[in-house]
N, C-alpha and C positions, 0 to 999 in steps of 0.2 A: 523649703529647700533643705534645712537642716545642716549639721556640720559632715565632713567628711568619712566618717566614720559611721554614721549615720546612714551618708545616702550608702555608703558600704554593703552595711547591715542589708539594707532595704532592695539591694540588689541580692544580696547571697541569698533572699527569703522564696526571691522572687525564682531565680534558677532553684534553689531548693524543691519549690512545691510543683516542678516540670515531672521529678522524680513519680510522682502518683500519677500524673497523668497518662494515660496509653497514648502513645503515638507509634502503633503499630501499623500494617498496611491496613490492616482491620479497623480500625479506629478514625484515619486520618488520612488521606492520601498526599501525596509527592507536592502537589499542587498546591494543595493548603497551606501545608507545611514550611513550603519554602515563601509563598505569600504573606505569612504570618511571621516569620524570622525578617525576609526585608521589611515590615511596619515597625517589627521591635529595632531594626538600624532606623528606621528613618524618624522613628519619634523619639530617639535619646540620639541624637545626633553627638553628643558632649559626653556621653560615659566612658569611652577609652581616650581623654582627654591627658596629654602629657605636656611638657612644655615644648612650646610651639609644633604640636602636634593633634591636630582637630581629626575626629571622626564628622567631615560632610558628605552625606551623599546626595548623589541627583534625587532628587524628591519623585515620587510618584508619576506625579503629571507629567511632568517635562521628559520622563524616563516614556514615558508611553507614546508623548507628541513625536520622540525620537523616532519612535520606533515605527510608524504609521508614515513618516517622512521620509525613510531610509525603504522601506519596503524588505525587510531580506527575504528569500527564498531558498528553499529545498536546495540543499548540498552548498550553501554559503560559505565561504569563509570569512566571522565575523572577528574584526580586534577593536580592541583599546588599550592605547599606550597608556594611558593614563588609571587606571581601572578603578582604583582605591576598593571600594567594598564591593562592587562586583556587580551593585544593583542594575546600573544603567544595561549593560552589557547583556545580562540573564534577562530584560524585559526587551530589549529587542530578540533575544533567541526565542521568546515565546510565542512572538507573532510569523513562527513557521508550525505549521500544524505538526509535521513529522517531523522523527528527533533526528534526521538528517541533516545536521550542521558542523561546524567546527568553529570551536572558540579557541582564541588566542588573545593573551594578554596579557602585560608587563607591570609593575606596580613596584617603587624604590621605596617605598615604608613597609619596612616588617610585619607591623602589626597589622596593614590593610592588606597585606597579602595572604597573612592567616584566615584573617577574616572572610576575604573572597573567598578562597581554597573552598571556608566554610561551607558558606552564601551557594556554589555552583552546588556543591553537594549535598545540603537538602532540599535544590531547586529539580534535583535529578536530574544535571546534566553532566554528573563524575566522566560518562561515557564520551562527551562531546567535547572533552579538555585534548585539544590537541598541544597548546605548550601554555602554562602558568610562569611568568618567570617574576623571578623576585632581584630586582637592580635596578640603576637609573637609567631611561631609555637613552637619556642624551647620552652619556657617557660609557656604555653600555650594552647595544639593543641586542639583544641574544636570542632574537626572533630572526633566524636566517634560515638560508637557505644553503647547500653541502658545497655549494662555491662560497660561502661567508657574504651572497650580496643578501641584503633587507629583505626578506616575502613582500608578495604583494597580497594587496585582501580587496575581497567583490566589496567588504562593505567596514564602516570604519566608523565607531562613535566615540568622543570621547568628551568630559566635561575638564576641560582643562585646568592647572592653578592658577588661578589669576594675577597679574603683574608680580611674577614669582623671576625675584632679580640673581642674580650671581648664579644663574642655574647654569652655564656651564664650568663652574668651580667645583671640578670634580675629577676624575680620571682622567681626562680626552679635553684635550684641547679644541672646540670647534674646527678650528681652521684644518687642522689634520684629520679632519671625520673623513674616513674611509669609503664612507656608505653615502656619498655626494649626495646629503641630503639639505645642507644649506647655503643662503645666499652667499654670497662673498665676501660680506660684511657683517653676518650675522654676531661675531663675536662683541659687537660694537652695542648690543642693543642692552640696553637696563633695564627690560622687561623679557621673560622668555616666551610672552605668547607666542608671536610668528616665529621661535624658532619650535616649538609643539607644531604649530598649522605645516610648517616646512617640514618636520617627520610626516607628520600624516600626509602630504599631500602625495610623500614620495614613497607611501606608501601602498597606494592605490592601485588596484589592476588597471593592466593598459587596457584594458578591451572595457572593464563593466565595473569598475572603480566607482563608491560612490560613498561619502564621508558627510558626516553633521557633527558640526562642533560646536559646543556654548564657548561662548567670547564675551567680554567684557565690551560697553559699548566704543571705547577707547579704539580698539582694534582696526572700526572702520572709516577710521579718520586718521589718526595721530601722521605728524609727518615723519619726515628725516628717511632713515632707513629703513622703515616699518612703512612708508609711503612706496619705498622702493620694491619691497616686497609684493605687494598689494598691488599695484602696474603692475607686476610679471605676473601674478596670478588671475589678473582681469585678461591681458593680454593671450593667455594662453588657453583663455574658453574656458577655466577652471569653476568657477564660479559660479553657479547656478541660481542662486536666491538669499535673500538676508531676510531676516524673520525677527521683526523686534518683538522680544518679551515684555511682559508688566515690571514694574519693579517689585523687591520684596516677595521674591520666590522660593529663592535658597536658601539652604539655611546659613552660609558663610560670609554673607553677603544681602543689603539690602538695597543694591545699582540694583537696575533695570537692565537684565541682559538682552543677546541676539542668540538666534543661532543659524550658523552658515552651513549653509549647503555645498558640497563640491561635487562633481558628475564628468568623472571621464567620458560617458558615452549620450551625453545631454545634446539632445535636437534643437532646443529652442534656442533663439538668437536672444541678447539680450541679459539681464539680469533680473529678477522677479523681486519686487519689495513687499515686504508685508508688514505693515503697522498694527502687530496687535497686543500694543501696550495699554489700554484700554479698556481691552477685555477680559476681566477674572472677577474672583468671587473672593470677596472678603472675608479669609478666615483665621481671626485673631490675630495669630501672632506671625502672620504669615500669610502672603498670598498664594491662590489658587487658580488652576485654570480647568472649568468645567469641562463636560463630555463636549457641551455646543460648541464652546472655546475653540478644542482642539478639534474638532470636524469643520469648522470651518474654516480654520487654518490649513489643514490638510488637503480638502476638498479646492483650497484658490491655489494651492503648490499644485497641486496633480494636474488642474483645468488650466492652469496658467490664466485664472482670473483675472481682471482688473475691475477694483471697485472706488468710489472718490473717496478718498483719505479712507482709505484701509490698504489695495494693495495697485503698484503701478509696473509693468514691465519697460525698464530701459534698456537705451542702446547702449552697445560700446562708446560709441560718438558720442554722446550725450554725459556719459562718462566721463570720455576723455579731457571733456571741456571744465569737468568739475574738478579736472587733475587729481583722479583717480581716487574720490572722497565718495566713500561709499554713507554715510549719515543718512538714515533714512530721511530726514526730516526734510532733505534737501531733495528727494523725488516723490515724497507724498505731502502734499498739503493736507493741514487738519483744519484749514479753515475756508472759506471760501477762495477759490482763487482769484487771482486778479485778472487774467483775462475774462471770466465770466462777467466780474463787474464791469467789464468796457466794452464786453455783448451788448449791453443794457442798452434798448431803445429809449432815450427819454422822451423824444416827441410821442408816442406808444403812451407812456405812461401819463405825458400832461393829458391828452386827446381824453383817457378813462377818468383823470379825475375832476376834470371839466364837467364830463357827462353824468357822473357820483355826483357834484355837486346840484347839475339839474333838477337831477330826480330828489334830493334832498329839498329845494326848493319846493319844488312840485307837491311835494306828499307834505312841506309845512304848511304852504296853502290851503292844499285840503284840511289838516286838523285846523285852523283857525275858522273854516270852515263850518266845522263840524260843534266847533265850540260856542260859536255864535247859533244857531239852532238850537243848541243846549239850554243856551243863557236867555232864548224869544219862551221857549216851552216853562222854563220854570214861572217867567213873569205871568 
């Protein structure tokens, strides 16, 4: 690790010797370039480390499961209120072949704003920035529209801060938000997830709206007013799937996250569970989720699979009776279930090991048999 100064040195050596290198078009294309800058964020997660100020971004995988989940398409318009380095955001623009899209996104840390500004433009999408903004979306949002109401966007990712408290102690009072984008009560809450999921949700196109957010596991339980939330967004069809992750993903964190689905224009009834905490690959200092991982995570959201204890679709009703507790654990079992055990015919099973035991007889008879002939021939 070395002292401060040190790891200093070892960084100005390392941007130093970029100088010799060609990264002309000649040399290196757009693609590489900006692939090779998000690995340098994502493997020094901690070099523009300030106090109480962390460089995390969404890690690789998870940036790409996004993006496979979300689907965007040709003339999108893609945000994240949250944006920080800009990674997550640029690997869903990537899964549109044509550079027909529009990016939008807000970020209240200086330095992660730089940074993205960076990130878009040697990703090669300077052209697809339709508004960067640098301030706090809750007190804030300066993504409007020439009436001042909030844009709406086809599609919407954002990896949120996690139980990030006193987030509206800032300019704007919740209760007077302009842009009716919170519960009634939301001032009340000492964590600011659901009021992040309350922007996003209200920020969604009415017609083709359709958002993934990583959440902490908290999110899909806790009570009080955060219960209250969570009924209104069950209630109003918002919800389309909860996706548990492994633990020991992030870099900011080693909970086991989710991440939630929302779908203005969602056909299916129900809410889609998927338990794939389970499945990654062990790498060092940090978990991963393979190619397989993520395709077949992908592949049970799109087919609206159900498989036993991996992924279950439920009701509202069913739902509703769990008073509005979304815990995966309470709609997938990981172990056998109990009504299979009370399937269980056991007359069925005395009858077979009756007849086991027969045949066990039967075939010792014979060797004592066999053993006795044994023992007439040697005499």
């Amino acid at each position: 690790m070395g002292t401060i100064d040190q790891r200093n040195n070892t960084l100005r050596m390392l941007i130093e010797g970029f100088k010799y290198i060609n990264l002309d078009n000649n040399h290196i294309d757009t693609a590489s370039l900006g692939s090779i800058f998000r690995r340098l964020i994502e493997d020094f997660p901690s070099f523009n480390r300030r106090k109480n100020d962390y460089l995390v971004p969404t890690p690789e995988d998870i940036s790409y499961l996004i993006a496979k989940l979300v689907e965007p398409k040709e003339e999108d318009t893609i945000y994240d209120p949250t944006v920080g380095s800009g990674s997550l955001l640029i690997k869903v623009a990537e899964e549109i072949e044509s550079k027909k899209f529009y990016l939008y996104a807000q970020e209240k840390n200086r330095n992660m704003y730089d940074l993205c500004k960076m990130n878009i433009i040697i990703n090669g999408m300077f052209n697809n920035i339709n508004a960067l903004e640098w301030k706090d979306t809750f007190a804030n949002p300066l993504i409007k529209k020439e009436n001042n109401e909030l844009m709406k966007f086809k599609v919407i990712v954002s990896h949120i801060p996690f139980f990030e408290k006193n987030w509206w102690k800032s300019e704007t009072d919740p209760m007077l938000d302009t842009c009716n984008r919170f519960h009634k009560e939301v001032s009340k809450l000492n964590k600011g997830d659901y009021a992040f999921i309350s922007h996003i949700v209200s920020t969604m196109d009415e017609q083709d709206g359709r958002a993934a957010v990583i959440v902490p596991h908290g999110v899909l339980f806790r009570i009080g007013i955060e219960a209250d939330i969570r009924k209104d967004l069950i209630e109003e069809d918002l919800i389309e799937a909860v996706i548990g992750l492994p633990s020991n993903l992030l870099y900011s964190t080693s909970i086991p996250v989710s991440i939630i689905i929302f779908n203005k224009k969602r056909k299916r009834k129900g809410i889609l569970f998927i338990d794939a905490s389970k499945d990654f690959i062990n790498n060092r200092a940090k978990n991963k989720l393979s190619e397989d991982n993520i395709r077949k995570i992908v592949t049970t959201y799109k087919e609206c699979k159900t498989e036993i204890r991996y992924s279950s679709l439920i009701s509202k009703e069913e739902i509703r009776k769990n008073d509005y507790n979304l815990n995966i654990t309470r709609y997938i079992d990981t172990f056998i279930s109990t009504s299979k055990k009370e399937n269980v015919n056991t007359d069925d099973i005395n009858k077979e090991i009756a007849s086991l035991e027969k045949e066990i007889s039967e075939t010792q008879e014979k060797l004592e048999g066999y053993l006795s002939e044994l023992i007439k021939l040697k005499k």
